[in-house]
N, C-alpha and C positions, 0 to 999 in steps of 0.2 A: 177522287180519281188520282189524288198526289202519288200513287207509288205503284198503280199499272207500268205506267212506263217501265218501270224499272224492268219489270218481269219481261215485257216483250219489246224491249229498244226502240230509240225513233229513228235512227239511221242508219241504213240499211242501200246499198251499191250491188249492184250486180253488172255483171259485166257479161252479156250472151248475144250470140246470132242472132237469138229469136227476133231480139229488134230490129236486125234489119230486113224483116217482114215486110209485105207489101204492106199499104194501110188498109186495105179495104179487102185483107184476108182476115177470115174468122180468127178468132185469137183462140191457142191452142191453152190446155188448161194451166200448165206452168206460167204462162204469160197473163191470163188470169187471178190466177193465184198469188203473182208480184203485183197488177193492178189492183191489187186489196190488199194488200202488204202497205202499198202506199195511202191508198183511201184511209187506212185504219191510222198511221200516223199524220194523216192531214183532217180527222175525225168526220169522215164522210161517211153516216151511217146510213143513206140510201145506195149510196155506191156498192157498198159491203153485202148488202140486201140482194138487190140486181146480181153479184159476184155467186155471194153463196148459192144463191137458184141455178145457175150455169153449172157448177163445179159440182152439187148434188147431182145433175142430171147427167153429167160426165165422168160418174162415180169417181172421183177425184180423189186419191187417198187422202190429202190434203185438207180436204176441203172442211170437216171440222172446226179446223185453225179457225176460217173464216167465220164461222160462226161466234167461235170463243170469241175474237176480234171484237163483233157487233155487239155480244152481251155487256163486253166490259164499258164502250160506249153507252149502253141503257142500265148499267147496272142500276146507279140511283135511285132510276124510275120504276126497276122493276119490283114486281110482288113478290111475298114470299114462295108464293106457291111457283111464280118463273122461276125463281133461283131452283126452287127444288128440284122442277122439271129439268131445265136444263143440265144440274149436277147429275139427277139419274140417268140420263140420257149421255153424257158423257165422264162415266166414271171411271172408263179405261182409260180414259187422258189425264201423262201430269198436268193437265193445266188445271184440271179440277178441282186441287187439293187451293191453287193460285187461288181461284176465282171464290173458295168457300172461305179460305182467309182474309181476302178484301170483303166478302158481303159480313163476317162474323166482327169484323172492327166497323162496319159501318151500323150495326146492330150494337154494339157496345157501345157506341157511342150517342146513340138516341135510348138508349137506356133497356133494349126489349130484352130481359136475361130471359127469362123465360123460351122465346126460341132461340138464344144464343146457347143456352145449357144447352138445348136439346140435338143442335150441330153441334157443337164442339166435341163429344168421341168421334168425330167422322175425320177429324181433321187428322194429318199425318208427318206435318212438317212446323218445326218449332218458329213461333214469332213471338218476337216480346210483348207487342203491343196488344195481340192475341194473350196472352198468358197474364196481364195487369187487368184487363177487361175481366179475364176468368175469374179471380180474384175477387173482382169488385162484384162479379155477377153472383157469386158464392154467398158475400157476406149480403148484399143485396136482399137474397131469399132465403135471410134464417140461417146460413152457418155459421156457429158462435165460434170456431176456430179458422175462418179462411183469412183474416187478415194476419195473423202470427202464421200459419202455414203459408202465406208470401213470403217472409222475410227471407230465403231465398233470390227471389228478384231483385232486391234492393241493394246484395252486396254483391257487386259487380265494379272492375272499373271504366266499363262503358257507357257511354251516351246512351239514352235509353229513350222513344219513344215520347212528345208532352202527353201524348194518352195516358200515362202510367201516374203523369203528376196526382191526378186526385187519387187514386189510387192510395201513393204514398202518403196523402196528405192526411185521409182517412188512417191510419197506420200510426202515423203519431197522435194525433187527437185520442186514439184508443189509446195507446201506450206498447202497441205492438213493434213500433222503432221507438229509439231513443235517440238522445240527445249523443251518447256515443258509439250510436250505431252510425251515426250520419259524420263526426269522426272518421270513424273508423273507413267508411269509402273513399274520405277525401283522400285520406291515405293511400286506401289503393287505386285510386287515380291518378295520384301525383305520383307513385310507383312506375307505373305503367307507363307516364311520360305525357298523361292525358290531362293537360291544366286546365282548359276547359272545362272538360265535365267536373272536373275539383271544383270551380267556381260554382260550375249551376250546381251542383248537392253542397254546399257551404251556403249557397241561399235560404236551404231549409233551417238552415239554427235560425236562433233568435237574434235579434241587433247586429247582425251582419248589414252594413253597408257599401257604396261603390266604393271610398277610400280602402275599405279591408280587402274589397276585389281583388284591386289593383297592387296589393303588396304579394297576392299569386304571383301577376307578371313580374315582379322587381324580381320575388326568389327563382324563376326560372330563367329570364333574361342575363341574370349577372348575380350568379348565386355568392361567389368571391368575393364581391363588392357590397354583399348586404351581410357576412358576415365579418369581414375585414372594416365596414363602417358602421356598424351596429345600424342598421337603420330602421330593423323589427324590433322591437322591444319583446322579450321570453315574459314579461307579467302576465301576458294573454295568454286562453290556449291555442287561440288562431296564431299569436308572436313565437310557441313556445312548435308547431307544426311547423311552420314555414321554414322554422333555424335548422327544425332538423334536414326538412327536404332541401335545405341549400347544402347542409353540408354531405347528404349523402350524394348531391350529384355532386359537388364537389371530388367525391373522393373516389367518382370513377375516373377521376383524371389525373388528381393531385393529392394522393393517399395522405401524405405527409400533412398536406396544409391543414384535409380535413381532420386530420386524428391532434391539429395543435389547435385548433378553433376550436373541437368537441372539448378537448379538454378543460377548455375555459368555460365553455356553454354547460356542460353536462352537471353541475351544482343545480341548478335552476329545475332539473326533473327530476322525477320520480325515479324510483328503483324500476317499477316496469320500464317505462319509457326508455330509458337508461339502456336497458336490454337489448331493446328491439332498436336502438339507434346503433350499439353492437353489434347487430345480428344483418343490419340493412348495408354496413360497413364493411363485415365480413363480407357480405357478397359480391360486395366488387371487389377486393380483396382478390379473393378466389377467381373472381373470374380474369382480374388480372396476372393471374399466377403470384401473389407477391406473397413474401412467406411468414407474414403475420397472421394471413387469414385465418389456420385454426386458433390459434390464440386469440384474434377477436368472436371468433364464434363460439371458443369457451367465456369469453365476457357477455353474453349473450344468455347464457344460464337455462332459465327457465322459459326464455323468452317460444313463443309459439313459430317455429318456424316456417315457411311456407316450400311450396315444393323443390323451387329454386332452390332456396338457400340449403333443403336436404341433400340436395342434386352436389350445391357446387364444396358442400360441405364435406361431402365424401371423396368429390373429384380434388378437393383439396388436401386430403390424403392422398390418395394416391399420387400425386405428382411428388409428393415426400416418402413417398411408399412405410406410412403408416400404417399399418395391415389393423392393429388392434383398432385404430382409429375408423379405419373404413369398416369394421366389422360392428361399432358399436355408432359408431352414424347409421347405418343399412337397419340396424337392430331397432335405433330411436321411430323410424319411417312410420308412416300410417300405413298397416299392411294392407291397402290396395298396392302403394307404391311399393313396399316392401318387397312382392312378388311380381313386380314388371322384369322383362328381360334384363336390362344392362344390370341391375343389382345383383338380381339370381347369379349373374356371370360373375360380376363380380367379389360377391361374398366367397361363392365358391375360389377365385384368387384366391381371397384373405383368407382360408380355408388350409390352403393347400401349401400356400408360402409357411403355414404355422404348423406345416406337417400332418395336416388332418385329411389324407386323401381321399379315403373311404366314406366322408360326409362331402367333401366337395364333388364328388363324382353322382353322389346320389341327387347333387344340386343340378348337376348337366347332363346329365343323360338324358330327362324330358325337356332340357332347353334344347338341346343339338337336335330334338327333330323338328326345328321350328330352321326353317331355310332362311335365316334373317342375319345379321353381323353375327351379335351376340350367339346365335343358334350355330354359327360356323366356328366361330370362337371358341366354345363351346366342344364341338366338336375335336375338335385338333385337342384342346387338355385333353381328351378320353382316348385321344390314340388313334384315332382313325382318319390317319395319315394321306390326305388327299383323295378322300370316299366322294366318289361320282355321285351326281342328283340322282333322286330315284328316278327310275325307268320314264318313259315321257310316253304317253297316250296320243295319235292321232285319231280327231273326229270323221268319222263315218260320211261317205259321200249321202247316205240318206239324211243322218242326223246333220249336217249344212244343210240342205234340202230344206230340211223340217222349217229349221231355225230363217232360211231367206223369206221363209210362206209367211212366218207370224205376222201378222199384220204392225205390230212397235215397233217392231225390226226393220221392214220396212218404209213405215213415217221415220223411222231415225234417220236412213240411209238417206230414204226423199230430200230432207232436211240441212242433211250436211252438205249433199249437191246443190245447194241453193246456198251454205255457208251460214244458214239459222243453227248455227253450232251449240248456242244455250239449248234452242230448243229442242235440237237432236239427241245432245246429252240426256237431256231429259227422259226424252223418250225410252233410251237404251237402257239407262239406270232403271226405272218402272219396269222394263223386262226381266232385266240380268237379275233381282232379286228374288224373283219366284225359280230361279233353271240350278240343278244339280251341277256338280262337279262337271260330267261329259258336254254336259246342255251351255256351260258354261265356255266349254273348248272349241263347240260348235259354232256359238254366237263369236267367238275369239277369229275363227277362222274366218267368218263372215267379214268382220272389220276389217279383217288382214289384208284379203282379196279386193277390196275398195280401196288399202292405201289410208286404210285410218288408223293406222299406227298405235297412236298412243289410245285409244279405246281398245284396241286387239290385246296392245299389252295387260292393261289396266282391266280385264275382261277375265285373260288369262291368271292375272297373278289374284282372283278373287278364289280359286279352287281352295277346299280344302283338304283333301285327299289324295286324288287322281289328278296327275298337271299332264302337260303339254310347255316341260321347257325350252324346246324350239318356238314356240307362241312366244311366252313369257320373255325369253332371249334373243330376236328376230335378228339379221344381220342386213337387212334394205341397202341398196346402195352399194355393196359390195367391191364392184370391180373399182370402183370412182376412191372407196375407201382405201382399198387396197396399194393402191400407186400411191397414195400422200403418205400413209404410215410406211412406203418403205420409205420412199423419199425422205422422210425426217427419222426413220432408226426406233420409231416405237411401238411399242406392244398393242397390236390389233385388238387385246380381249378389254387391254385397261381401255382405250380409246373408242370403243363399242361400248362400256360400262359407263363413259363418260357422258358418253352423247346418249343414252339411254336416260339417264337422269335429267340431262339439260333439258331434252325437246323430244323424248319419244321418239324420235325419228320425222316430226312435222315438220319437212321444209320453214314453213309459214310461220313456225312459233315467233312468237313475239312477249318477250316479257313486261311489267308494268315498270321497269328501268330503262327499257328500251332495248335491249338485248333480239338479235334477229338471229334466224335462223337455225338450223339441226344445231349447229355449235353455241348458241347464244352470244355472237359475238356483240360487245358495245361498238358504236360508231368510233369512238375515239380508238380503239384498241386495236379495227379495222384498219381505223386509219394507218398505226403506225406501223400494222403488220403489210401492208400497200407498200410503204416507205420502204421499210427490211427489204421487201422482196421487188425492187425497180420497177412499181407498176405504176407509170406517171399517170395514166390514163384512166387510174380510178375512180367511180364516181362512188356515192355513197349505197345507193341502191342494190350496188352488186352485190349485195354482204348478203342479200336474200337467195343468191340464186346459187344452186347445188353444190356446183364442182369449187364456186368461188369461197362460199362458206366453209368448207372440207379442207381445202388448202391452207384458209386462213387459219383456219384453227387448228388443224394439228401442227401446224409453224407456230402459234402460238403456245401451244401445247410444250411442244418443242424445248423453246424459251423456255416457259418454267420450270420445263424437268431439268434442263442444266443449271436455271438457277438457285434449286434447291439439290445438285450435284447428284442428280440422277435418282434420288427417292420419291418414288411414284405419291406415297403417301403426302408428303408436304406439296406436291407440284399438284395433286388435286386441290388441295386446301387452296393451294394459290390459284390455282384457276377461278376458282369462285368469290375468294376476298384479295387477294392480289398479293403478289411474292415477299410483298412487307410485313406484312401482315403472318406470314406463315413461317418466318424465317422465326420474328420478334417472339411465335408463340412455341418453340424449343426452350430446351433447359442450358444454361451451361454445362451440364454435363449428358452423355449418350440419356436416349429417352426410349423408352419402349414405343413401338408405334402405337401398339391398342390405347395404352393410355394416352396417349399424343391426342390421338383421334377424340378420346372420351373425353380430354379436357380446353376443346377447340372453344372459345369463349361465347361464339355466336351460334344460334340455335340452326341456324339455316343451314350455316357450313358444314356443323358439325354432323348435322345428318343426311347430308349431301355428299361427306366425304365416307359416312359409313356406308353408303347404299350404294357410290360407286365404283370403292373395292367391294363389295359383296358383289356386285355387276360383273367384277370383272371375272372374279373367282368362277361363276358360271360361264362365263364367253370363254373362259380359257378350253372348256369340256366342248362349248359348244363348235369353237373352231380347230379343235383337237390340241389345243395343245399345252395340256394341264403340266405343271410343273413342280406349283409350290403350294403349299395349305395357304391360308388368309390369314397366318401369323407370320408366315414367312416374306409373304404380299406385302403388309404392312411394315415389316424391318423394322427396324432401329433408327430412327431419330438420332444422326452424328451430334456430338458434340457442338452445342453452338447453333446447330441447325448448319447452318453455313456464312460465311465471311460476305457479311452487311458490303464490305468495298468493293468485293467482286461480283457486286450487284450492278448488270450490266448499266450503261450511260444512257439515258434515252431522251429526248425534247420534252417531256410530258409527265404532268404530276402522279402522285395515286387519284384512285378515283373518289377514295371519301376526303372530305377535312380531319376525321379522327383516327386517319391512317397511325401506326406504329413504326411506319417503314420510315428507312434514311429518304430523305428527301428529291432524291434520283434515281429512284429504284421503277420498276418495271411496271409499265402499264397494269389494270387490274382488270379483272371480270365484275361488275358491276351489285349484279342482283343482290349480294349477298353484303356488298358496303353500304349499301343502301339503308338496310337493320343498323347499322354499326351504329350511327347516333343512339340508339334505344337501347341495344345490349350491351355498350361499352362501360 
């Protein structure tokens, strides 16, 4: 039963009239429906029983749920033939795909492959501990290739499942992993920043013991200190990993120290190894803008690079505007990556700066009909000079009709009224997947009408054809928004583009940083924006509520665009990782914005700030008032960025430790420094 929970929460608040019901009125079925909400996380399966009989008899949309609820209490006990019954009987519910993944791990784990084979095509949604089971059930009954047909699962850098252990255990015994396969993950675990799971896959060697553990912790706690005091010995391969992994996080801080310690260490490796501690180097390098990185990524040779280091290897050209460079990086790529959008756009650049129009334009003509940055990007090289979206589709009062009758459509809606938001999601998602383009505008409209925002959105922008960019582009809130952006002097479409990306439009959002409301503002960021504006009487609460969030944040807003001197492009950036941080990542000399944007160091930001000029670049059609293409949006990165001293004064730090900014510089937006430790 360890990871029901997970799928259907144990705490759960509501807040309604209904309670203050007489006691001795019949309980109406929502209030029923919560009274098993509860039973089910206090594991009262007679409760649930009693519940479900009432709520069938009261044809309760809901009432399913309740059921689900009661199986997964007996699942244990139940037979095969229940499970089966119950899955056919509810096979229009997401919950069914939940309930046949917990019964297919509790079947792998008492060994019965035989009817674990015979589920598992039914299943629809990927689980690891499901897919090591698969594996083991494969080779179990006679397949002479399913333990090397795993070796996929094994190279991962996440924690994975102890179900999987025999699995792998089986895998070396056969000789299907090796000794530097298991290498080779620690590596990319200690990549990923994941020392942990390094530790437990460094278990599987041989003669690893708790002393070898514990020198994980030393290279990640004070990597400086174990290279600067030799405390690893390089005789080992476990001494000769660890030196590297010190010195590459090393040198996403202190480029210099690591590239004079490597020099002293790097005797001791191999030619490969050699490489790849070049190639691990170069990518903070690059991501720090610093102008060695192709240089180290030409000492990197032959070395097998990973998608990152393609990524920042080319963005490492470009910030040198290396055209041959980015054309023969793009060129080395595995062509899945080869033909993703930002490259196609960008080869085409490097195309076209070398004179070659006529091949660059045959690169963008099918990216430009992709409504995405690059696809606007894209557009504007081809000439078409501020070309409106295509025409926009409104859904049919019969087609909403159709769409409120479906019965998923309805438990979704049930559901988010209640704030079972996972499981409304769910619900919606299970529908939205079978409906066409229209069917899709219809269901869009539906959510809209409810005030479910970012489901209407996120509804709307799945069409592939036929849109509805008023869905897709909604303007909620209007009059309220209207008074703060005049009040602060700025552009309605960028600041509808912004709040489109932060929160959908959900009052309620809440990020895992803490971030609240339509604007995401941090508490602290609230706080000092209270300050700015003489509001002694602030509590912190207020940061949830409409008109106070709106104010805050376009005062906030505010703030950054002047102190990035009015370039919308950097004051996004700063909105999300904080004005330090966005000033420090300009050139000394003017920067083009698209490439600014392209070589924004953190994955978060970086695609936060292309989706919310592309956001804007629409709001501008949507509120009439188009003006510039999305290169013109984007501008020019001054020189400098701008003047670090005229970074207002404020009581209050940045918001990460591994900030870049001068040490009095402007409050930050959170979510996005949050990453900063892992991508710095």
């Amino acid at each position: 039963m360890q990871r029901f929970w997970w799928f259907v929460g144990v705490a759960f608040l509501v807040a309604s009239p209904v309670f203050g019901a007489e006691k001795n009125k019949d309980p109406s079925p929502q209030e029923d429906f919560l009274s098993a909400r509860q039973a089910f996380n206090e594991r009262d399966l007679a409760a649930l029983n009693q519940t479900s009989q009432r709520l069938h008899d009261a044809d309760y949309i809901l009432a399913p749920y309740v059921d689900y609820w009661a199986f997964l209490l007996r699942l244990d006990a139940a037979s095969t033939e229940e499970t089966r019954d119950f899955l056919a009987r509810n096979e229009a519910f997401p919950f069914s795909d939940r309930v046949r993944i917990e019964w297919l791990k509790k079947l792998g784990k008492r060994g019965d492959w035989a009817t674990f084979l015979d589920e598992l095509p039914r299943v629809t949604s990927d689980d690891a501990a499901v897919s090591c089971y698969a594996a083991q059930a494969r080779a179990a009954t006679g397949e002479k290739t399913a333990l090397v047909a795993a070796r996929p699962l094994w190279f991962t850098p996440n924690a994975l499942p102890d179900s999987c252990d025999a699995l792998f255990s089986a895998m070396l015994k056969s000789g299907a992993l090796t000794t530097d396969d298991i290498w080779q993950r620690v590596r990319l675990a200690l990549v990923d920043g994941k020392v942990s799971t390094a530790k437990a896959v460094a278990e599987f060697l041989p003669q690893i013991d708790n002393a070898d553990l514990k020198l994980f912790d030393a290279a990640y706690e004070n990597p400086q200190r174990v290279l600067e005091k030799k405390t690893i010995a390089t005789k080992t391969r476990l001494g000769r990993e660890l030196n590297m992994y010190a010195v590459e996080r090393v040198s996403r801080t202190q480029p210099d120290l690591a590239l004079a310690q490597w020099q002293k260490l790097k005797s001791a490796y191999t030619d490969q190894d050699q490489q790849y501690m070049w190639g691990r180097m170069a990518l903070s390098a690059a991501r720090r803008h610093d102008a060695r990185a192709l240089a180290w990524f030409d000492n990197a040779q032959d070395a097998d690079l990973s998608r990152d280091q393609f990524a920042w290897k080319a963005r490492a050209a470009l910030r040198v505007k290396n055209w041959d460079a980015v054309m023969g990086v793009i060129d080395a790529m595995p062509a899945p990556m080869r033909d993703e959008q930002p490259w196609q756009y960008w080869y085409g650049r490097a195309l076209k700066e070398k004179g070659k129009l006529v091949q660059a334009n045959k690169l963008w003509l099918p990216l430009s009909r992709n409504r995405t940055f690059y696809g606007l990007l894209a557009e504007d090289e081809l000439g078409d000079t501020i070309s409106a979206p295509t025409p926009t589709y409104k859904a049919t009062a019969k087609d909403i009709k159709t769409m409120q009758e479906m019965p998923g459509i309805q438990r979704a809606l049930a559901l988010n009224r209640l704030d079972m938001r996972w499981e409304a999601r769910s619900e919606w998602s299970k529908v939205i997947k079978q409906l066409d383009d229209k069917q899709l505008i219809a269901a869009a409209e539906v959510a809209f009408r409810e005030e479910w925002y970012d489901v209407a959105i996120n509804t709307a922008d799945k069409t592939k054809a036929t849109h509805d960019f008023m869905m897709r582009y909604p303007t909620p809130y209007r009059d309220i928004m209207e008074t703060y952006v005049r009040e602060n002097d700025l552009d309605a479409a960028w600041v509808y583009g912004l709040i489109r990306q932060e929160s959908r439009f959900m009052s309620a959002a809440k990020s895992s940083a803490g971030a609240s409301g339509l604007m995401q503002l941090m508490p602290a960021t609230a706080k000092w924006v209270a300050k700015q504006l003489g509001i002694k009487s602030y509590k912190a609460n207020m940061v949830t509520q409409l008109d106070t969030n709106i104010q805050f944040g376009t005062h906030y807003l505010r703030h950054v665009l002047d102190t990035a001197s009015g370039q919308a492009l950097m004051a996004t950036a700063a909105y999300n990782a904080g004005p330090g941080r966005a000033v420090a990542w300009a050139e000394k000399e003017p920067l083009e914005g698209a490439i600014y944007a392209e070589t924004i160091p953190f994955n978060e930001t970086r695609d936060y700030v292309q989706k919310v000029m592309s956001n804007a670049h629409f709001y501008s059609y949507r509120l009439g008032t188009q003006t510039k293409t999305i290169k013109q949006r984007l501008g020019m990165i001054a020189k400098g960025g701008v003047d670090p001293s005229k970074l207002p004064e404020v009581d209050m730090p940045q918001a990460a430790e591994t900030s870049t900014a001068p040490a009095k510089a402007a409050p930050s937006e959170k979510p996005a420094a949050e990453k900063a430790k892992s991508e710095e």
